[in-house]
BAKOLRO-999555 format. One line per field, with one value per atom (N, C-alpha, C): atom name; residue number from 0; x, y negated, z negated. Coordinates in steps of 0.001 Angstrom, whole numbers, plus 500000, padded with zeros to 6 digits. Layout:
// BAKOLRO-999555
a: [CA,...]
k: [NUM,...]
px: [X,...]
py: [Y,...]
pz: [Z,...]
//
This chain:
// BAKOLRO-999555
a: [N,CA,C,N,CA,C,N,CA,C,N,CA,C,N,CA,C,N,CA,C,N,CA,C,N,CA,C,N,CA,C,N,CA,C,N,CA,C,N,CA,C,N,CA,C,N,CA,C,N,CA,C,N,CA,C,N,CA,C,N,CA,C,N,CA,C,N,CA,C,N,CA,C,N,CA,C,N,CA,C,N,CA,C,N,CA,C,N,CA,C,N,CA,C,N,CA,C,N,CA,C,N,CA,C,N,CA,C,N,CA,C,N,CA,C,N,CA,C,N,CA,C,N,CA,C,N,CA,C,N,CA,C,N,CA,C,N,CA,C,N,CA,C,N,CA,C,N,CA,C,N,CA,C,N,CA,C,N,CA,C,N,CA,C,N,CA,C,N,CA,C,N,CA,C,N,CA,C,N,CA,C,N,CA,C,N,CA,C,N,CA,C,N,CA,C,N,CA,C,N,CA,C,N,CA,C,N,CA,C,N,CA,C,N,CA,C,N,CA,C,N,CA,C,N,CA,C,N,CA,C,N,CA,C,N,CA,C,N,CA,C,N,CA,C,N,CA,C,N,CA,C,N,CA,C,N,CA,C,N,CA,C,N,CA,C,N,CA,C,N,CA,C,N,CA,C,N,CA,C,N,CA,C,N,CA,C,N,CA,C,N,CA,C,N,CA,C,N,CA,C,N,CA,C,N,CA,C,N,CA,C,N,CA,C,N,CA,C,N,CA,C,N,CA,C,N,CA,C,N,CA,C,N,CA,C,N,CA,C,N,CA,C,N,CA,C,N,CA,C,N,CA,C,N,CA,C,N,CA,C,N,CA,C,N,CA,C,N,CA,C,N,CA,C,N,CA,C,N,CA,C,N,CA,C,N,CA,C,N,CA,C,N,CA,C,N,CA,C,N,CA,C,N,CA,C,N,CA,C,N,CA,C,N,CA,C,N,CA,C,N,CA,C,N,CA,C,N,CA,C,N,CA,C,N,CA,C,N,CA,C,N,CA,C,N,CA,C,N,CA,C,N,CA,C,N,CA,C,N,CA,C,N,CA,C,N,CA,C,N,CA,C,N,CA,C,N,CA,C,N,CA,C,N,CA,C,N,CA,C,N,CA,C,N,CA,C,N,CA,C,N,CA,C,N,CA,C,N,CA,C,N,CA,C,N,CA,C,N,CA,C,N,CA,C,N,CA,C,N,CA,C,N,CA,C,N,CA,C,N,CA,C,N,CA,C,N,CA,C,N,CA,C,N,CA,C,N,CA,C,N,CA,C,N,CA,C,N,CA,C,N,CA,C,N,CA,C,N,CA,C,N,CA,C,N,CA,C,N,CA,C,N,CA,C,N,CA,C,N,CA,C,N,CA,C,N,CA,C,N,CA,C,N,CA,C,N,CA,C,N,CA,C,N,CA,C,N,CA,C,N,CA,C,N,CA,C,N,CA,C,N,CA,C,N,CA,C,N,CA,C,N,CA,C,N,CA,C,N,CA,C,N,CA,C,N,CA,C,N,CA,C,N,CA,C,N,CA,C,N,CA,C,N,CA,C,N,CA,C,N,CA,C,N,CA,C,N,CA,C,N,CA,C,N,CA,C,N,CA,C,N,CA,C,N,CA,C,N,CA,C,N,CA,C,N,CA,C,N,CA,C,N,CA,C,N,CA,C,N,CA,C,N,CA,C,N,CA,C,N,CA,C,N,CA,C,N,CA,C,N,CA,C,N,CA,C,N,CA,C,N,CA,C,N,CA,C,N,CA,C,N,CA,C]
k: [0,0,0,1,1,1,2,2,2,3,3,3,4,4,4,5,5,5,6,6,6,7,7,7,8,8,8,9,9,9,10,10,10,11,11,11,12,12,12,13,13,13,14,14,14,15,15,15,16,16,16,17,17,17,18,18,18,19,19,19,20,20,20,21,21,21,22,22,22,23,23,23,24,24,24,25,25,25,26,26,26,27,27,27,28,28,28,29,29,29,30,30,30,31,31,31,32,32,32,33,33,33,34,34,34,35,35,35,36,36,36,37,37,37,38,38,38,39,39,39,40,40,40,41,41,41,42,42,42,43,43,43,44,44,44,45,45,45,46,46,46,47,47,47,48,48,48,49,49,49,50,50,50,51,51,51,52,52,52,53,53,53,54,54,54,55,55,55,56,56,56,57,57,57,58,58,58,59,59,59,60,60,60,61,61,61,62,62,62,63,63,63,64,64,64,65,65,65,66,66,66,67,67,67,68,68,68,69,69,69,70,70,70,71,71,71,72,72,72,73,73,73,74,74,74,75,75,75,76,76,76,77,77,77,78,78,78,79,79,79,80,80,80,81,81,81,82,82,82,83,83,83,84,84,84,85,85,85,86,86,86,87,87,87,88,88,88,89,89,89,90,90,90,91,91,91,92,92,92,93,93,93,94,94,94,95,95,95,96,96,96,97,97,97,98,98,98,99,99,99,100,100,100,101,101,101,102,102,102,103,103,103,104,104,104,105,105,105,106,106,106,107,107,107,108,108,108,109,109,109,110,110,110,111,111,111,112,112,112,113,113,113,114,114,114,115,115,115,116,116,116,117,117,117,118,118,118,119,119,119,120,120,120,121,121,121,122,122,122,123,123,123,124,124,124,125,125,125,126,126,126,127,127,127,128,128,128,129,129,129,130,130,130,131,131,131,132,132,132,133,133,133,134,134,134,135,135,135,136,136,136,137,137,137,138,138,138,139,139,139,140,140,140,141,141,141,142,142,142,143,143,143,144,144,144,145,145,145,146,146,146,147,147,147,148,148,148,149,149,149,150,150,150,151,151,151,152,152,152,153,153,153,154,154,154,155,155,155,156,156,156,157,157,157,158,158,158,159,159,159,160,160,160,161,161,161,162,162,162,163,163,163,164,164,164,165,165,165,166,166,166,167,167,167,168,168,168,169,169,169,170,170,170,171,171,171,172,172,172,173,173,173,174,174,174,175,175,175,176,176,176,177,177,177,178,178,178,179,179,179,180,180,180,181,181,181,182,182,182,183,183,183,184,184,184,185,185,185,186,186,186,187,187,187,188,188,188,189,189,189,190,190,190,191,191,191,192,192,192,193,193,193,194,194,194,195,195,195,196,196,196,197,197,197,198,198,198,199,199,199,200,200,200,201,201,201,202,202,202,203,203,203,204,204,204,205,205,205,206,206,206,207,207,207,208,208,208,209,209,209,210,210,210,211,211,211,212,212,212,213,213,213,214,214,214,215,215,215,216,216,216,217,217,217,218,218,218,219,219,219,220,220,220,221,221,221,222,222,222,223,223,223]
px: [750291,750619,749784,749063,747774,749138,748516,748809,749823,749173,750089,751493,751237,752401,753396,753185,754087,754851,754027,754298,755182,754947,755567,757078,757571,758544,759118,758566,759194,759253,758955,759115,760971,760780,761997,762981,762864,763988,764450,763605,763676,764542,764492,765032,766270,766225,767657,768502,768082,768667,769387,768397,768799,769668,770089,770796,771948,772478,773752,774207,773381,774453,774555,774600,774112,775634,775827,776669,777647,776724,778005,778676,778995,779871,780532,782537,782931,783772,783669,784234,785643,786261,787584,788546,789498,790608,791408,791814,792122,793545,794240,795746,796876,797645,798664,799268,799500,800552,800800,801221,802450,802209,800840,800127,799024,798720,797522,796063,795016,794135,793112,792780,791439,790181,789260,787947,786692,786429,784879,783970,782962,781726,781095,780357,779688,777915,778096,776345,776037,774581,773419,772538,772973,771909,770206,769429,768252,768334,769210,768946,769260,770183,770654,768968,767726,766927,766284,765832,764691,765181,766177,766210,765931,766071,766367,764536,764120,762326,761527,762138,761522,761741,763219,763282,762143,762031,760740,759381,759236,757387,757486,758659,758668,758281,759258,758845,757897,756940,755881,755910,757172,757929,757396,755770,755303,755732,755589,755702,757110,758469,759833,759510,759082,758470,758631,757122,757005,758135,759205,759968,761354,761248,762494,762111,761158,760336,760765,760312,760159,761453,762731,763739,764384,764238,764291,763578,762708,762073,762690,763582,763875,765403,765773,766937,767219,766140,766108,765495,764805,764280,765742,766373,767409,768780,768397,769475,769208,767528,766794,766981,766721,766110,765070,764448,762703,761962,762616,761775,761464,763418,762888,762275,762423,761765,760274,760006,758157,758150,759076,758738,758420,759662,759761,758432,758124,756739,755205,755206,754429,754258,755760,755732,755065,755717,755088,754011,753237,751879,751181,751533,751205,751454,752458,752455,750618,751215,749922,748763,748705,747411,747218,748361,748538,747973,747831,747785,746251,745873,744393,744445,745900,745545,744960,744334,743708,743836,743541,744063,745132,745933,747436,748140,748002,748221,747660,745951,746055,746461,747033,747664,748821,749907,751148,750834,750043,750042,749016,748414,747544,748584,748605,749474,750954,751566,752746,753283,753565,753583,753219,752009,750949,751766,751942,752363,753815,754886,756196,756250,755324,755668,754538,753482,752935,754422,755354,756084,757136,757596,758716,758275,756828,756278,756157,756096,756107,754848,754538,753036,753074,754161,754152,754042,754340,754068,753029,752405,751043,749801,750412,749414,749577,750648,750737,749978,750307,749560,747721,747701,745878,745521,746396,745888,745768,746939,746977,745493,745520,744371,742829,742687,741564,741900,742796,742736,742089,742928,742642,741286,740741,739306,738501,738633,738022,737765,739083,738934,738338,738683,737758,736514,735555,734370,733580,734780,734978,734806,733624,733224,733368,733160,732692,734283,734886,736669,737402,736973,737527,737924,736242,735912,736425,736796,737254,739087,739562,741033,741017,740582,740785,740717,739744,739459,740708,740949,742197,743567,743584,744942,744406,743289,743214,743431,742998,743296,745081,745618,746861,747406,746897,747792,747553,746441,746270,747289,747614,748278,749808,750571,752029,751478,750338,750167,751111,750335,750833,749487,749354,747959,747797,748846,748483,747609,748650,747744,746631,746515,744577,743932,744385,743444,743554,744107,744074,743118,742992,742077,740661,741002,739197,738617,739480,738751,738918,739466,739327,737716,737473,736327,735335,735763,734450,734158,735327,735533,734344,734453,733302,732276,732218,730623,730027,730530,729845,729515,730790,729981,728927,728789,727700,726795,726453,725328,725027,725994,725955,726814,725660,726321,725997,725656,725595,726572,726958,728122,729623,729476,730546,730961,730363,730017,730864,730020,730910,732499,732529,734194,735042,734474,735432,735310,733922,734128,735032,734955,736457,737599,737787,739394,739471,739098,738886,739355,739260,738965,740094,740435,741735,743443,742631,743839,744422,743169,743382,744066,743976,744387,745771,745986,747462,748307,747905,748462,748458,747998,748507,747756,748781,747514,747466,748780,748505,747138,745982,745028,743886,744153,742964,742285,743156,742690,741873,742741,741456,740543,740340,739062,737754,738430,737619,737213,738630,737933,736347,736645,736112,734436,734435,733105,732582,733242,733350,731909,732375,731889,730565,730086,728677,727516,726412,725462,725131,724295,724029,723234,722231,721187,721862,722457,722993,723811,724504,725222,724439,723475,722586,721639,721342,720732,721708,722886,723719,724363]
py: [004890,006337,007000,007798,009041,009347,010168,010332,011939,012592,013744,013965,012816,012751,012015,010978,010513,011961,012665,013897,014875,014708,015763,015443,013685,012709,012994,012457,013390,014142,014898,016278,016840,016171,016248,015617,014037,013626,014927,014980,015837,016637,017029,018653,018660,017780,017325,016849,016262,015647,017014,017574,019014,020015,019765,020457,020105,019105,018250,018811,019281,019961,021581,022033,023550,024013,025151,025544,024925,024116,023873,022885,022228,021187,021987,021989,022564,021154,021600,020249,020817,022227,022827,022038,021483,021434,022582,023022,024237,024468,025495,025732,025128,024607,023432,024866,025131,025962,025869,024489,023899,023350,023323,023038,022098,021012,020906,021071,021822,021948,020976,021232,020625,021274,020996,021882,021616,021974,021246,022212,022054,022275,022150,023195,022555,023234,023878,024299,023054,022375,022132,021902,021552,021882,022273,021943,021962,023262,023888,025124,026189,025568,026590,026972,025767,026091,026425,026459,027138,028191,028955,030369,030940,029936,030610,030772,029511,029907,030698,031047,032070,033196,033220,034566,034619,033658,033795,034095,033316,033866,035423,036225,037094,038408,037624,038587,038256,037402,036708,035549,035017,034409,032824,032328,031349,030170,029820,028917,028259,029534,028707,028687,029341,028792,027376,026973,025624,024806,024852,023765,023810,025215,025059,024630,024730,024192,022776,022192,021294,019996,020832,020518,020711,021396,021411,020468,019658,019175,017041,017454,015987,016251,017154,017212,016791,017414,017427,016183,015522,014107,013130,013404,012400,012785,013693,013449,013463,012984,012341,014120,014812,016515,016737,015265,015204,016484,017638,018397,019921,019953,020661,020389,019032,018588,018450,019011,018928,020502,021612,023040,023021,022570,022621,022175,020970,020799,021446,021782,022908,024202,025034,026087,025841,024392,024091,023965,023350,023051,024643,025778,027027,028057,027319,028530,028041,026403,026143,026548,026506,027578,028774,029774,030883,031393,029760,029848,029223,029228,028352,027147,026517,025139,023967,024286,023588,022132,021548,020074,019468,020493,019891,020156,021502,022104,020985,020528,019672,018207,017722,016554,016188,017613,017824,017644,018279,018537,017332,016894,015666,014560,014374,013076,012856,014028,014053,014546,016183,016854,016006,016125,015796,014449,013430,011928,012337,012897,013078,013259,014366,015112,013862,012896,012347,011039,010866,010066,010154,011499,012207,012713,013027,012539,014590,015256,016856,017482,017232,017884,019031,019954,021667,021431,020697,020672,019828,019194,018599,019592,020869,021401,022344,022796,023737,022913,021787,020909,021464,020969,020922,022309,023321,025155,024884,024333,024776,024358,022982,021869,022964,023380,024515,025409,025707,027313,026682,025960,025289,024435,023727,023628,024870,025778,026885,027436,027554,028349,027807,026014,025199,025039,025380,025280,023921,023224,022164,022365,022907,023606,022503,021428,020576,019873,019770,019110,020108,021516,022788,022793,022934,023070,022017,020948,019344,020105,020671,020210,021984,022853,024010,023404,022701,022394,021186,020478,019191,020725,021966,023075,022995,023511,024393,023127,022181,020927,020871,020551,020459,021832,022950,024437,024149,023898,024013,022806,021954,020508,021187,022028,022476,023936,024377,026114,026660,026818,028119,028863,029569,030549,031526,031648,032194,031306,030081,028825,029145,029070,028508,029602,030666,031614,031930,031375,031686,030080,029149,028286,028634,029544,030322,030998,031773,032765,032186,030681,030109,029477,029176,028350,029352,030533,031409,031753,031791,032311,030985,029906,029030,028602,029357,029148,030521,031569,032709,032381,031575,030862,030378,029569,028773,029294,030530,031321,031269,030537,030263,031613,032528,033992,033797,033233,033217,032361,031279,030819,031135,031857,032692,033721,034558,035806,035372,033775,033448,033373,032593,032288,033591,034471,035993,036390,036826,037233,036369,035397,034568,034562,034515,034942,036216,037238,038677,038663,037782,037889,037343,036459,035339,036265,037052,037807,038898,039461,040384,040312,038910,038245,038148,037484,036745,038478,039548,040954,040365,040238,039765,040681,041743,042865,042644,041615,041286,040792,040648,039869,041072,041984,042668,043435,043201,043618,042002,041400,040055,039826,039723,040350,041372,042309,043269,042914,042172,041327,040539,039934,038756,039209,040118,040653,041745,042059,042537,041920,040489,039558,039140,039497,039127,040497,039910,040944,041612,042790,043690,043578,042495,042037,040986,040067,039314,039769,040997,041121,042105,042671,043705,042719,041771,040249,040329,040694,040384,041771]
pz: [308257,308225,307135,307720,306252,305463,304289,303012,303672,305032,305002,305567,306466,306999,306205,305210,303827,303471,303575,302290,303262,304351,305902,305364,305614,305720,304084,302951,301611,301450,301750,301800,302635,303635,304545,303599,303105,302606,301576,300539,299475,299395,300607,301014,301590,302432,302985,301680,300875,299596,298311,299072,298346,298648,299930,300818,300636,300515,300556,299310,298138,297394,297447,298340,298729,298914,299151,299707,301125,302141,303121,302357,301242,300678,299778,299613,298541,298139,296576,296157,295536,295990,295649,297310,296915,297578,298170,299681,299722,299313,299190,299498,300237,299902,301063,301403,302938,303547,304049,303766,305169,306395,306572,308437,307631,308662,308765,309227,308550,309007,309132,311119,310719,311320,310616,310440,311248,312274,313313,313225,313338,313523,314572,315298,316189,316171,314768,314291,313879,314346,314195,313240,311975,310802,311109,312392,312498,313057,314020,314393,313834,312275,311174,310489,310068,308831,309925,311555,312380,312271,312347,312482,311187,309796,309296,308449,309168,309049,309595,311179,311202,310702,309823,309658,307988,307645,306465,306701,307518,308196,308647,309413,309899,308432,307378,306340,305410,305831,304996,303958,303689,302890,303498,303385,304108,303787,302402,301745,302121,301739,302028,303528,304342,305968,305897,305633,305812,305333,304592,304080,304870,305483,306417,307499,308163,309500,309670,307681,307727,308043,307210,307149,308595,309572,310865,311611,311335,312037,311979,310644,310116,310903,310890,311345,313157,313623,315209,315694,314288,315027,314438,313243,313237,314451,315315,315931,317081,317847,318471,319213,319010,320056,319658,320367,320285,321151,321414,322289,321226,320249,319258,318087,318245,316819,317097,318056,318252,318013,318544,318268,316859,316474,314639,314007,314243,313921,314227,315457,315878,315262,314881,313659,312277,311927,311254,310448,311622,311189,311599,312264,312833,311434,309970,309103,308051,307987,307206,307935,309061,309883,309112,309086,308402,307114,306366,304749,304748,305841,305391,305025,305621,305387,306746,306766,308060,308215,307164,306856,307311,306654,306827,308504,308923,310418,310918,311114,311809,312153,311008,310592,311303,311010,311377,313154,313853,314794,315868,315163,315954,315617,314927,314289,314203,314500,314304,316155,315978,317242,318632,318605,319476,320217,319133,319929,320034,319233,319801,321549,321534,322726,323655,323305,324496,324770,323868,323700,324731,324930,325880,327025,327016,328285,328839,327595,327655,327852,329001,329328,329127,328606,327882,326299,326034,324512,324104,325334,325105,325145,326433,326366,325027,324320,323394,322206,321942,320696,321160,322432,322136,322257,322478,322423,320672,319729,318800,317940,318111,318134,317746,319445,319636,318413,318338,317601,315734,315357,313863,314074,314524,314894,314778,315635,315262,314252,313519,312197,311244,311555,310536,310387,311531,312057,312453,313435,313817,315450,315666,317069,318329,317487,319505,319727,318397,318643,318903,318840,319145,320961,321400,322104,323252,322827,323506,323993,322795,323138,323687,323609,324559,326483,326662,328011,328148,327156,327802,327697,326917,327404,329043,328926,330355,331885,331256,332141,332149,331469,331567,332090,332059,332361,334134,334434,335871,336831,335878,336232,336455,335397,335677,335842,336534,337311,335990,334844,333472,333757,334476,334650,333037,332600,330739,330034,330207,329626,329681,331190,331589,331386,331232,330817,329085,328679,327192,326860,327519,327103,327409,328743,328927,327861,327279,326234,325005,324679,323594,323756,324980,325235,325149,325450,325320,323866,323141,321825,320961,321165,320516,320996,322572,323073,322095,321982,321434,319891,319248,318053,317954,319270,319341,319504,319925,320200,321546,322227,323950,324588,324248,325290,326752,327238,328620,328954,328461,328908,328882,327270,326706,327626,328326,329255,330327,330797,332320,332387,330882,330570,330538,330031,329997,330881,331627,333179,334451,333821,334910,334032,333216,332611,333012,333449,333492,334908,335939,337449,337543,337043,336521,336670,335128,334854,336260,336695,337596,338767,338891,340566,340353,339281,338476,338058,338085,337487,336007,335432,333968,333168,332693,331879,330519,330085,328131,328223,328961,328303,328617,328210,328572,327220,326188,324799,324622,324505,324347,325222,326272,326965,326461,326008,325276,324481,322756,321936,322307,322925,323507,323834,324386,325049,323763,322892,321488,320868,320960,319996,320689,321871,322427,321729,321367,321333,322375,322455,323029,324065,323424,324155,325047,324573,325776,326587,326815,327545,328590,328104,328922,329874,329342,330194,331670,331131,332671,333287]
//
């Protein structure tokens, strides 16, 4: 096991260790009045710290992000809800995206995420790992491993028909052919996500489209 995922896993104990003296434990005895009470639960500790992470990223609050993610993510794998404990990790590794930690996002998410979900056999959270994959490659300037796990999304989107999918892996693929200086190929990929979207009615993608054709020079696009 690498050095990040040690730190993913202490990190979790840590925190969980920390939790136990928090508020849900009172160590006051209540009032005898005559009845006996008894007391159940049926909240979740993992779906108590996910809500309560996203409600930190929502207000920028990244840092306690990641540790509730994180603490959600120990929670949903110790009580084997291997399907949220891959979301949890996916947020996860999606705030350190946030923070420029590229390292770590992709750690969490190749190494961790990634095999949960090839484990349970979640070809939706396989394809969400390798969208994420693409996206942190990118930013890292890690163009040809970028470029690898956008086409294994768009492979898997066409496998369970997510036509968003497959078109958000088109314009990821175009997004690092145009890095590459490959405007003619870049061009084809948006002009078929474009044809894509149109057939499918799907009009959220038409600002990224634009993005997208944004980012070609003048000259290459007047070529076509």
């Amino acid at each position: 096991m690498n050095k990040i995922c040690l730190l993913v896993i202490s990190l979790f104990f840590f925190n969980l260790a920390k939790g136990q003296t928090g508020p849900f434990l009172s160590q006051e005895t209540p009032p005898y009045n005559g009845a006996v009470n008894i007391v159940t639960s049926n909240i979740n500790e993992g779906d108590v710290y996910f809500a309560d992470a996203e409600k930190n990223e929502r207000r920028g609050d990244l840092n306690d992000a990641i540790t509730l993610f994180g603490k959600a993510a120990f929670e949903y794998n110790s009580s084997k809800r291997f399907t949220q404990y891959g979301s949890a990790l996916l947020r996860l590794a999606n705030v350190h995206y946030l923070l420029s930690h590229y390292s770590e996002a992709e750690q969490v998410t190749l190494n961790v995420a990634l095999k949960n979900y090839s484990k349970i056999g979640s070809k939706i959270g396989q394809m969400e790992s390798y969208a994420q994959l693409g996206k942190i490659y990118f930013a890292s300037d890690k163009l040809t491993q970028s470029l690898w796990f956008y086409t294994q999304q768009g492979i898997l989107a066409k496998q369970i028909g997510d036509n968003n999918a497959y078109i958000d892996s088109i314009l990821g693929l175009a997004q690092v052919k145009t890095k590459k200086k490959e405007y003619t190929l870049a061009i084809k990929d948006i002009n078929r996500a474009e044809l894509l979207a149109k057939s499918s009615n799907l009009s959220r993608f038409k600002n990224q489209i634009r993005e997208a054709r944004a980012q070609i020079p003048a000259k290459a696009m007047a070529k076509k």
